[in-house]
C-alpha positions in Angstrom: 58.5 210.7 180.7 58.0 207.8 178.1 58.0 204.4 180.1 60.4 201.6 178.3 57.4 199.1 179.5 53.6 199.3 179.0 51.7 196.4 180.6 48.4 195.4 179.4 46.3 193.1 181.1 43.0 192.1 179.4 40.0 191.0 182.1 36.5 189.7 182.0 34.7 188.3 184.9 38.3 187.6 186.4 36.6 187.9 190.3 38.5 184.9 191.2 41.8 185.6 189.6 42.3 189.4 188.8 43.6 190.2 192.3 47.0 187.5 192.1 47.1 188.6 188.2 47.7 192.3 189.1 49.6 191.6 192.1 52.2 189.7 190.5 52.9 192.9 187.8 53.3 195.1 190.7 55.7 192.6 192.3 58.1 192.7 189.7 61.7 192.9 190.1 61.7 195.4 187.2 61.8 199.3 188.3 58.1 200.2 189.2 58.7 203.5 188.0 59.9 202.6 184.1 56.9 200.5 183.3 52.9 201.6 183.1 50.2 199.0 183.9 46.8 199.0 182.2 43.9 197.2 182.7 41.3 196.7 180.0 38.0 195.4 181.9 36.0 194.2 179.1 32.8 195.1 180.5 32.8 192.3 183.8 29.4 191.4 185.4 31.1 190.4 188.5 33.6 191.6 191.0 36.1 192.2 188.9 35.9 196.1 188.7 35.3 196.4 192.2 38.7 194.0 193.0 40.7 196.4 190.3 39.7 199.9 191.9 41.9 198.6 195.0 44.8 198.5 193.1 44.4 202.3 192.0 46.2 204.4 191.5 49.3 202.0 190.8 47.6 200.9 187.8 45.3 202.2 185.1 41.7 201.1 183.9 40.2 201.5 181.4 36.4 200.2 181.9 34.5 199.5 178.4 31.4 197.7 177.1 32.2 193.7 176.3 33.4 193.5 172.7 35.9 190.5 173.3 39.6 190.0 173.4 40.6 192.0 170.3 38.5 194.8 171.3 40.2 195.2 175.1 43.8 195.2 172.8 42.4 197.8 170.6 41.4 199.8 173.8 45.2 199.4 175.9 47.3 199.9 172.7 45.5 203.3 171.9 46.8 204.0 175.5 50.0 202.4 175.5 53.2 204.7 175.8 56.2 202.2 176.2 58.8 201.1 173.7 57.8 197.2 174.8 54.5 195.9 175.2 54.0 193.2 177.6 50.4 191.3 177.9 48.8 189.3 180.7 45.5 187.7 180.7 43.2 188.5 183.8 43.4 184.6 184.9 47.0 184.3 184.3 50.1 185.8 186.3 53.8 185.9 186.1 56.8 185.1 187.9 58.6 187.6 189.8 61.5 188.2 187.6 59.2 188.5 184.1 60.2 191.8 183.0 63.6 192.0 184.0 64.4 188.6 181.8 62.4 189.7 178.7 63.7 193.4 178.9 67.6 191.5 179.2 66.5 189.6 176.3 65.7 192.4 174.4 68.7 194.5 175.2 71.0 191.5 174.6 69.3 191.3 171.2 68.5 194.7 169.7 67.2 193.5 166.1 64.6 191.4 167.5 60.8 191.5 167.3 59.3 189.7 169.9 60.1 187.6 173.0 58.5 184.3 174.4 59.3 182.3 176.9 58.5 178.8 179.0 55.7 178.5 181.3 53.9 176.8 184.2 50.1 175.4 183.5 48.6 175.8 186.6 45.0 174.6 187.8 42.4 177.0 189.4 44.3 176.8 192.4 47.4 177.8 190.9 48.6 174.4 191.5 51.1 173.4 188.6 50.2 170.3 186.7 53.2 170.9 184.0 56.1 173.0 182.6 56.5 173.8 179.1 59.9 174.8 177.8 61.0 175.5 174.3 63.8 173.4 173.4 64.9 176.0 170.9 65.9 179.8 171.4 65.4 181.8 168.2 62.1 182.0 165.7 62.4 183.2 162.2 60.7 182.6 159.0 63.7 182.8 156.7 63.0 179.8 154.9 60.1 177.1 154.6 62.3 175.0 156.9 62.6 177.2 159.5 58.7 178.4 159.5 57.9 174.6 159.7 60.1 174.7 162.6 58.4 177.5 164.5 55.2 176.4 164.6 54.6 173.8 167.0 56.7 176.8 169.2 53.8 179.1 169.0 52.6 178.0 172.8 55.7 179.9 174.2 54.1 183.4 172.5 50.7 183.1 173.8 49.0 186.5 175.2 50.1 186.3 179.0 53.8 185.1 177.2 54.3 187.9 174.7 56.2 191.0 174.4 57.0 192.7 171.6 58.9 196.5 170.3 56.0 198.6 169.4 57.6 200.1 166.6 57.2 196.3 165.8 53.6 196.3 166.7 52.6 198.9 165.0 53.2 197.3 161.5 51.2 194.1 162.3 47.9 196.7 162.6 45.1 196.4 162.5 43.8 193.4 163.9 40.7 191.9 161.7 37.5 192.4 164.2 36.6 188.8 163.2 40.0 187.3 164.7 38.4 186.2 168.4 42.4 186.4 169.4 45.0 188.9 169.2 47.9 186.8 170.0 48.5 184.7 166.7 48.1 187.4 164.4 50.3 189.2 165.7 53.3 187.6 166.9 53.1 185.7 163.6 53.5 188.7 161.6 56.2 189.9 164.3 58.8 186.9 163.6 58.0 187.5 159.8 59.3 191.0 160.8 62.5 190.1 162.5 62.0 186.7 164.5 61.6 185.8 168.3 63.8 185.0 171.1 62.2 181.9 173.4 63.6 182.0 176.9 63.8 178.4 178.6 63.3 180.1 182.4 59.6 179.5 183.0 57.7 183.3 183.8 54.2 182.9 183.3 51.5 180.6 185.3 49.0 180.0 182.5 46.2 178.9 184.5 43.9 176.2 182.8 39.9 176.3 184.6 36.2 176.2 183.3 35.8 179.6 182.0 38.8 179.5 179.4 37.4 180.9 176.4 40.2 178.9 174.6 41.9 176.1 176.1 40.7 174.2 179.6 41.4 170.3 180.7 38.3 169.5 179.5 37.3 170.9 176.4 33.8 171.3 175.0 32.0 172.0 171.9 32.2 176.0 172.3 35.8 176.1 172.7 36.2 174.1 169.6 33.9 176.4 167.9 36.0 179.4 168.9 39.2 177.3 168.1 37.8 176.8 164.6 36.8 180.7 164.0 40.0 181.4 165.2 42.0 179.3 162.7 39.9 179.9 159.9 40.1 183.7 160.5 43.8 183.5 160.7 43.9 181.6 157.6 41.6 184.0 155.7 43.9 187.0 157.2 47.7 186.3 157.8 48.5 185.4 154.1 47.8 188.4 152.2 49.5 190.7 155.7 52.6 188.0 155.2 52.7 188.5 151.4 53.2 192.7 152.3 55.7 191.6 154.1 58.1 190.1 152.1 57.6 186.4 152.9 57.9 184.2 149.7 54.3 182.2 149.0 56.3 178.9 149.5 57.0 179.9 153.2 53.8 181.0 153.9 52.6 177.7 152.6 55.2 175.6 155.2 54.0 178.0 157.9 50.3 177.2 157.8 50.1 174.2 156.3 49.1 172.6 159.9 46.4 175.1 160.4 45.3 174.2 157.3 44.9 170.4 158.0 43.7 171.4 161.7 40.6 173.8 160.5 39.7 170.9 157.9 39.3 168.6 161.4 37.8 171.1 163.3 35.1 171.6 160.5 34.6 167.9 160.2 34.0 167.6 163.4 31.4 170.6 163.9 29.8 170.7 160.5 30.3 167.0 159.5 31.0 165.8 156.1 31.8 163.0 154.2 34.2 159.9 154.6 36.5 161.0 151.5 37.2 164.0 153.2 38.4 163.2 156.5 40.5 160.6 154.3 41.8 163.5 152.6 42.3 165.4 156.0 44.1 162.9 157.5 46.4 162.0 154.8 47.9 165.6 154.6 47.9 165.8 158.3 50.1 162.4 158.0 52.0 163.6 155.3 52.9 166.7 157.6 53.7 165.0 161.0 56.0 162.4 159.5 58.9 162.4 157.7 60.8 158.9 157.1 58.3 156.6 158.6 59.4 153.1 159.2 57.1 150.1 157.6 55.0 149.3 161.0 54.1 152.9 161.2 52.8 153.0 157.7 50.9 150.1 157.6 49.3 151.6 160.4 48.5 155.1 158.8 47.3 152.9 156.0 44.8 151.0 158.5 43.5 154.3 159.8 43.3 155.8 156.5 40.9 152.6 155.4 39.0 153.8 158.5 38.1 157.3 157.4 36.4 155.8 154.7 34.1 153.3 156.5 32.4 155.6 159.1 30.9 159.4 159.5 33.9 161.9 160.1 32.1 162.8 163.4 32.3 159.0 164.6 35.8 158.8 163.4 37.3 162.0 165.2 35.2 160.7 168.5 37.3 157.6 168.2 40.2 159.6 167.4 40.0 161.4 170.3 38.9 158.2 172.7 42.3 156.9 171.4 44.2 159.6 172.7 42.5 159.8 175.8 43.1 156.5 176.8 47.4 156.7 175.8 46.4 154.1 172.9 49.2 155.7 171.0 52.1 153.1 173.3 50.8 150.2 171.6 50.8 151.8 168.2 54.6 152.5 168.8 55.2 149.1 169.0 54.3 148.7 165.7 57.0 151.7 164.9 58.1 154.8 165.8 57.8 157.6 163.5 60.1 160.2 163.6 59.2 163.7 164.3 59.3 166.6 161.5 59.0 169.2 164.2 60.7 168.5 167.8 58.0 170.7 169.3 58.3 171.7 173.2 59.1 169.8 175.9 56.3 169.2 178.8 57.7 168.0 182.0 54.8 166.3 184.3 55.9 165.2 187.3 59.2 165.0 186.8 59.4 163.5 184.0 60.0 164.9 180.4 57.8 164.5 177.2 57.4 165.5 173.6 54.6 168.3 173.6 51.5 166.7 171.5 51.5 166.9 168.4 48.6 165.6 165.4 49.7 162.0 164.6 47.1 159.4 165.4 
């Protein structure tokens, strides 16, 4: 019999983590016996393999060489059965109710691609440091406004976040082997499909430590290396797969014009470069972030755009990023407020609510 769910949990030297990852799919509310759970172990050095055969034969491994992310995706999907696809990252785990919401959600909504939902960030410890909720429901890509919209709503359709129809899936393949990340590509392409439903009940502990490949608290020169291959790739790759699919160019221009502005830092900030171009960098990225500025907030994009000019990009994003370290950005607001093109997520921290981050200085 064809299970409605396939799981697919991607691993690599997950010693520490795997265990509570694969517990928590086997604890689900959702009917054991209507979902399959495969385990793509992308060729761990460690205990990983090992910590997964005790979980046999509830689950399914598949053991290859290490090839990265996209490569352990290509591996599960060739395996996957179900009508839904459901991913988890080794370090990551999920909420007891996981499935049964997202399978509801798709029910409730038959015409949709993909589902998303909030989440905990949780330390190494799986202590939680933050909840991110989307303070909108619905994705689509029906018109530049709405793809502007979307995007700072990405978070809530990262890898351990994401489900999607596979009849869905299977039109947003293959994944270019130089993308380091599955996730973007192809939930992008899946709202350009037939949009996304974001659910505000947080499922997922996405847990932040030292071996992210990604994202960690404390990010270093590799991660924005991958960060940059992964934009850039994306950039090189979604438009023409967009374009097939019936999105109009000035959509696809609303949608990635952030990336865009982002890979031009990134580059900056690896490769270096000259003062006219972060000046160019930055003034798109403020052209993007703000919409209606009031007079103090200009004069002040004005005053770092005179700064771009006077120093090594390098030097400027290290002061850029000492600025926002140290919660600068309360004094600037005195000067004025800007409003905010896209309303992004919410992060609670401690009990208290703000706007998710955003690129203004």
């Amino acid at each position: 019999m064809t299970p409605p769910v396939s799981v697919l949990v991607n691993t690599y030297n997950h010693e520490r983590f795997i265990a509570q990852c694969l517990q928590s799919v086997l604890d689900q509310t959702f009917p054991a016996d209507q979902m399959e759970i495969i385990v793509v172990d992308d060729g761990s050095t460690d205990r990983t393999p090992e910590i997964i055969q005790q979980f046999l034969p509830r689950i399914r491994c598949i053991r290859k060489t290490n090839g990265g992310q996209v490569s352990a995706f290509n591996a599960g999907v060739a395996e996957a059965r179900g009508e839904i696809i459901a991913f988890l990252d080794g370090d990551d785990y999920w909420a007891p109710e996981k499935l049964t919401k997202v399978i509801g959600a798709f029910d409730a909504h038959p015409n949709i691609a993909c589902v998303g939902h909030a989440y905990y960030e949780v330390d190494e410890a799986g202590s939680i440091f933050a909840t991110m909720v989307p303070s909108i429901t619905e994705l689509s890509f029906e018109s530049p406004a709405s793809a502007r919209l979307a995007v700072p709503f990405r978070i809530f359709l990262g890898t351990s976040r994401f489900a999607v129809r596979r009849n869905v899936l299977e039109k947003t393949l293959p994944v270019p082997p130089d993308v380091p990340f599955f996730d973007t590509f192809i939930f992008t392409q899946a709202i350009a499909i037939s949009g996304a439903i974001l659910l505000a009940e947080p499922l997922c502990y996405y847990r932040l430590h030292a071996g992210n490949l990604f994202a960690s608290r404390s990010p270093q020169n590799d991660r924005l290396r991958t960060r940059y291959a992964l934009i850039r790739s994306h950039l090189e790759n979604l438009p023409s797969r967009l374009v097939k699919l019936g999105l109009p160019k000035e959509t696809i221009t609303a949608l990635l014009e952030c990336d865009q502005v982002e890979n031009e830092r990134l580059r900056l900030v690896i490769e270096g470069g000259k003062p006219w171009e972060t000046f160019r960098a930055e003034r798109a990225g403020y052209r993007i972030a703000s919409r209606d500025a009031s007079i103090g907030y200009r004069i002040f994009t004005y005053f770092v755009l005179m700064l771009t000019l006077l120093m090594p990009p390098r030097i400027f994003y290290r002061l850029r990023a000492w600025y926002a370290d140290a919660n600068l950005r309360r004094f600037r607001e005195r000067i004025g407020r800007v409003p905010v093109a896209n309303p992004g997520a919410v992060r609670y921290i401690g009990g208290y609510s703000k706007a998710s981050p955003g690129n203004r200085a």
